[in-house]
N, C-alpha and C positions, 0 to 999 in steps of 0.2 A: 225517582223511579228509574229501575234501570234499563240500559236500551235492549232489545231483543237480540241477538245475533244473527244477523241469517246469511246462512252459509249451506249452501245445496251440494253437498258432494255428489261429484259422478261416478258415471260404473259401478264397481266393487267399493264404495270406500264408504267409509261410516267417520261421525265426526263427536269426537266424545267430549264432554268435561273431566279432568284429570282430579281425582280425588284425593284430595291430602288425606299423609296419615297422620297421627300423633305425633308432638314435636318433642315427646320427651321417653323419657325410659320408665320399663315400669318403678324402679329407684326412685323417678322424680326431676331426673337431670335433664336438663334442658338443652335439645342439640343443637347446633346451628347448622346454617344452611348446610354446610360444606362437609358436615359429617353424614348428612341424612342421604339414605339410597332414594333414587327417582320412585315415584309413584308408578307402579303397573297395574292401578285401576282406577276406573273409570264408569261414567255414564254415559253410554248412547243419548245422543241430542236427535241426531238428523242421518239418515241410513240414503244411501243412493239407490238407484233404482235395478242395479244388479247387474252384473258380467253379461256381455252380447253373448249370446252362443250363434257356435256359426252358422247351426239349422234356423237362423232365428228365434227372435221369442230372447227371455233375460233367463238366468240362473236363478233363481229363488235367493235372499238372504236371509241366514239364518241368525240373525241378531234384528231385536226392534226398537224404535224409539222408546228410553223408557228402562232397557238391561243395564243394569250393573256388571262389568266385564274386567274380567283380567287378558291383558294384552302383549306382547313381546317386549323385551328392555327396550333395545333401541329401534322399533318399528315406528314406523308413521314417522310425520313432521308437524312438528311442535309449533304451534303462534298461540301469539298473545293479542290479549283483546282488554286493553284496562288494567286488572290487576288477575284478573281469570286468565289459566291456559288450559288452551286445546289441542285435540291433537286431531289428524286428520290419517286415518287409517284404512289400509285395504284390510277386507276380511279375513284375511291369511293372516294376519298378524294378528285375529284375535284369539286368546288360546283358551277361555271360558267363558260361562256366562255364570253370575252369581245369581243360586237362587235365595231370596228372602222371604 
Protein backbone atom coordinates (compact mmCIF):
# COMPACT_ATOMS: atom_id res chain seq x y z
CA UNK A 1 0.00 0.00 0.00
CA UNK A 2 1.51 3.19 -0.63
CA UNK A 3 1.91 5.91 1.85
CA UNK A 4 -0.05 9.23 1.27
CA UNK A 5 2.14 12.34 1.03
CA UNK A 6 1.08 15.15 2.92
CA UNK A 7 2.59 18.18 2.20
CA UNK A 8 0.50 21.44 2.88
CA UNK A 9 1.95 24.14 0.82
CA UNK A 10 1.70 27.82 1.96
CA UNK A 11 0.56 31.06 0.34
CA UNK A 12 0.76 30.91 -3.32
CA UNK A 13 2.33 27.55 -3.89
CA UNK A 14 0.72 24.40 -5.38
CA UNK A 15 2.40 20.99 -4.97
CA UNK A 16 2.29 18.84 -8.09
CA UNK A 17 3.19 15.22 -9.32
CA UNK A 18 5.63 15.61 -12.18
CA UNK A 19 4.48 13.51 -15.12
CA UNK A 20 6.71 11.43 -17.33
CA UNK A 21 6.57 11.59 -20.78
CA UNK A 22 7.44 8.68 -23.21
CA UNK A 23 10.94 7.27 -22.92
CA UNK A 24 11.26 6.66 -26.52
CA UNK A 25 10.89 8.22 -30.09
CA UNK A 26 8.25 7.68 -32.21
CA UNK A 27 11.01 5.42 -34.40
CA UNK A 28 11.06 3.23 -31.29
CA UNK A 29 14.48 4.27 -29.79
CA UNK A 30 14.86 4.28 -26.46
CA UNK A 31 16.36 7.39 -24.68
CA UNK A 32 18.17 7.52 -21.64
CA UNK A 33 17.89 9.51 -18.92
CA UNK A 34 20.45 11.97 -20.03
CA UNK A 35 19.00 12.61 -23.50
CA UNK A 36 15.47 13.22 -22.34
CA UNK A 37 14.30 17.11 -21.62
CA UNK A 38 12.64 17.66 -17.94
CA UNK A 39 9.04 17.13 -17.75
CA UNK A 40 6.91 20.53 -17.62
CA UNK A 41 3.82 18.71 -16.56
CA UNK A 42 2.23 17.89 -14.22
CA UNK A 43 -0.78 17.23 -11.56
CA UNK A 44 -1.94 19.47 -8.95
CA UNK A 45 -1.99 17.22 -5.63
CA UNK A 46 -2.32 19.91 -2.84
CA UNK A 47 -3.04 24.01 -3.75
CA UNK A 48 -2.22 26.47 -0.79
CA UNK A 49 -4.66 28.64 0.63
CA UNK A 50 -3.51 31.76 -1.53
CA UNK A 51 -1.43 35.14 -1.47
CA UNK A 52 -2.30 37.58 1.72
CA UNK A 53 -3.55 40.65 0.01
CA UNK A 54 -2.84 43.59 2.02
CA UNK A 55 -6.66 44.67 2.39
CA UNK A 56 -6.79 41.36 3.87
CA UNK A 57 -8.74 38.42 2.89
CA UNK A 58 -6.47 35.73 0.27
CA UNK A 59 -6.03 36.09 -3.55
CA UNK A 60 -8.41 33.35 -5.20
CA UNK A 61 -6.21 30.31 -6.88
CA UNK A 62 -6.71 29.61 -10.00
CA UNK A 63 -5.58 25.95 -10.32
CA UNK A 64 -7.27 23.02 -8.23
CA UNK A 65 -6.48 19.80 -6.73
CA UNK A 66 -7.03 17.49 -9.39
CA UNK A 67 -5.58 20.11 -13.00
CA UNK A 68 -3.33 18.69 -15.07
CA UNK A 69 -0.70 21.82 -15.84
CA UNK A 70 2.14 22.82 -17.71
CA UNK A 71 4.67 24.79 -15.58
CA UNK A 72 7.98 26.93 -16.31
CA UNK A 73 11.36 24.81 -17.11
CA UNK A 74 13.06 25.66 -14.19
CA UNK A 75 10.45 27.03 -11.63
CA UNK A 76 9.69 25.50 -8.25
CA UNK A 77 11.89 23.03 -6.15
CA UNK A 78 12.13 19.69 -6.94
CA UNK A 79 11.93 16.56 -4.03
CA UNK A 80 11.62 13.30 -4.04
CA UNK A 81 9.55 11.04 -2.02
CA UNK A 82 10.58 7.16 -2.81
CA UNK A 83 10.82 6.82 -6.23
CA UNK A 84 8.04 9.72 -7.19
CA UNK A 85 9.13 13.53 -7.68
CA UNK A 86 7.42 16.64 -6.88
CA UNK A 87 7.72 19.81 -7.31
CA UNK A 88 6.53 22.51 -5.12
CA UNK A 89 5.48 25.67 -6.96
CA UNK A 90 4.26 29.27 -6.73
CA UNK A 91 1.48 30.08 -9.02
CA UNK A 92 3.38 32.30 -11.28
CA UNK A 93 5.21 29.57 -12.35
CA UNK A 94 2.16 27.83 -13.72
CA UNK A 95 1.79 28.65 -17.44
CA UNK A 96 -1.49 26.39 -18.28
CA UNK A 97 -4.04 24.24 -17.30
CA UNK A 98 -4.66 21.14 -19.41
CA UNK A 99 -8.06 20.65 -20.36
CA UNK A 100 -9.28 16.73 -20.88
Amino acid sequence: MAKELKIKPLSDRVVIKVVEETESTPGGIILPDSAREKPQKGEVLAVGPGKALDKGGREEMEVKIGDVVLYAKYGGTEIKVGDQEYKILSVRDILAIIEQ
